[in-house]
N, C-alpha and C positions, 0 to 999 in steps of 0.2 A: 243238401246235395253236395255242398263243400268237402264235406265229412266224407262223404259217400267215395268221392273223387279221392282223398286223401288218402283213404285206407285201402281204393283199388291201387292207387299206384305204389302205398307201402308192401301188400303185399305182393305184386309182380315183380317187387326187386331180388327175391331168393331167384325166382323164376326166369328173372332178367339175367343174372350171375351164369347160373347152370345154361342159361343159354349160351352165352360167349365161350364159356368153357367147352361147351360141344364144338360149337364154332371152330376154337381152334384147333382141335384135332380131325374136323371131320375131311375127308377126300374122296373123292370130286364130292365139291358142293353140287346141290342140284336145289330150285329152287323148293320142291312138293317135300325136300326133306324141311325147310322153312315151316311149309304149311302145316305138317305133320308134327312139329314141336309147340307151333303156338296152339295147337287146336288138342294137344295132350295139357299142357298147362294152362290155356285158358279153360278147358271144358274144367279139369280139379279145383281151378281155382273159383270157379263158379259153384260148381257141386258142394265143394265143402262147406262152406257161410248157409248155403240151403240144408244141408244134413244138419249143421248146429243151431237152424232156427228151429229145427222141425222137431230135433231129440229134444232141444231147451237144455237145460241143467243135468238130465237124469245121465244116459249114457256118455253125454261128450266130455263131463268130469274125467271118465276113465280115461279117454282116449288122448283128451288133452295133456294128463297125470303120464303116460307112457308113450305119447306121441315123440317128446324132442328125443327120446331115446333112440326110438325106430328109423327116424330122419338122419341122429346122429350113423348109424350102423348102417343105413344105404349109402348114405354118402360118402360114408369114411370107405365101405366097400367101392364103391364106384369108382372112386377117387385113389384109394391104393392098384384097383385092378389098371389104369390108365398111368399109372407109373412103372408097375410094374410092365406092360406091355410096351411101354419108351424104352425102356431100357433093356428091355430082350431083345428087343431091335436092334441091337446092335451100336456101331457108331454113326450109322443114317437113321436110326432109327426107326420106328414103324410104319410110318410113311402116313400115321392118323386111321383114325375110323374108316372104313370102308362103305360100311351100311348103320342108318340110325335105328337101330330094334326097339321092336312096339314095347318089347320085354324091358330094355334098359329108361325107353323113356317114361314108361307107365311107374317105375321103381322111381324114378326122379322127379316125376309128375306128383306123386305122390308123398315123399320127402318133403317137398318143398309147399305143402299147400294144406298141411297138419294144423298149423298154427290157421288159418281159413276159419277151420270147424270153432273155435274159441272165438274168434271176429262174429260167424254167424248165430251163434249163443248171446252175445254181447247186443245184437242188432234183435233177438224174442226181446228180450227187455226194454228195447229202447224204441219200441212202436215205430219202425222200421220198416218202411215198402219194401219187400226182399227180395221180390222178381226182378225189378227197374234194377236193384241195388248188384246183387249177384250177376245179372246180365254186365252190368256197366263194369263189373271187376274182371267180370270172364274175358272182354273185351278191351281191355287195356293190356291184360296177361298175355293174351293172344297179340295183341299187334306187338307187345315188347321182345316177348321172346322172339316172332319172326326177327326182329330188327336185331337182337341179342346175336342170332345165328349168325345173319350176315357178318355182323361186327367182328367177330370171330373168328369168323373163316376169315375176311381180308386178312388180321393180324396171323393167323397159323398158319398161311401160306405162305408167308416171310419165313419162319419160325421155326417152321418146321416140329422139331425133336421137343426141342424146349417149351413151344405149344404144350406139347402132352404132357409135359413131368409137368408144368406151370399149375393146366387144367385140374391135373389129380391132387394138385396140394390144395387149390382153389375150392375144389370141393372138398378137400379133409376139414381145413379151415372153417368153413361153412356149416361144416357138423359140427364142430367142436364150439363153436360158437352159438349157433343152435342149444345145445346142452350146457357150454355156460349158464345161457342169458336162463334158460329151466332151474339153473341150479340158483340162481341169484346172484352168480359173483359177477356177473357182468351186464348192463343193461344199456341198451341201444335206442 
């Protein structure tokens, strides 16, 4: 169960990240925008360790093989499009997100919960309860991200401008790191 604990909170941390960075750019906060990011990233992060128990080894080789690519390429998208919109803004800036789209959370939901599908591969071989196991992950993801948002938002509403350009580098970061750690020059 140690374990189990371990590897939900290792993986909520992409999840944790990409949450504060919404955080900071988003205006008005509203709480259901909360609900609606932990319940995009806990349900992926659940799903996927359940996809990689169930494929085992056959398809999630591939996926896993061209997975940090995908993740790097959302997020470096995501993350150049939030800078470059800080800075069209003018010198107030954009003023942050206005509304959290299903479209952009699904794309980051997704990014960030690749590496899951390899965790649930990892747990067919190691005689692994996966329902308790992926519940408990989906359910850590979920509370961190709600709390990720908040945290974010308090600090982007100081912050403003700088929020946003922070956010997009934060998440370029994040991809490039991501594809490091695939490539082997770097490991965390």
């Amino acid at each position: 169960m140690l374990s189990v604990i371990l590897i939900g909170v290792s993986l909520s941390m992409d999840a944790f990240a990409v949450s504060v960075t919404n955080g900071l750019t988003l205006r008005p906060f509203k709480t259901s925008y909360a609900l609606w990011h932990g319940l995009y990233f806990g349900a992926f992060q659940c799903l996927m360790p359940l996809a990689g128990y169930v494929l085992g080894s056959t398809v999630a080789g591939y996926v896993t093989a061209i997975g940090p690519y995908v993740s790097f390429f959302l997020l470096a998208f995501i993350g150049g499009k939030m800078i470059f919109e800080a800075v069209k803004g003018g010198e107030e800036g954009s003023g942050g997100m206005t509304v959290l789209s299903h479209k952009r959370l699904l794309a980051l939901a997704v990014a960030t919960s690749i590496d899951a599908l390899a965790v649930g591969v990892t747990f067919a071989f190691l005689d692994v309860s996966i329902l308790p196991a992926v519940g408990f992950i989906g359910t850590i993801t979920f509370a961190l991200s709600c709390v990720g948002l908040f945290v974010g938002n308090i600090f982007g509403s100081r912050y403003k401008k700088g929020a946003e350009i922070s956010g997009g580098v934060i998440l370029i970061l994040m991809g490039i790191k991501i594809l490091l750690e695939h490539l082997g020059v770097i490991s965390f």
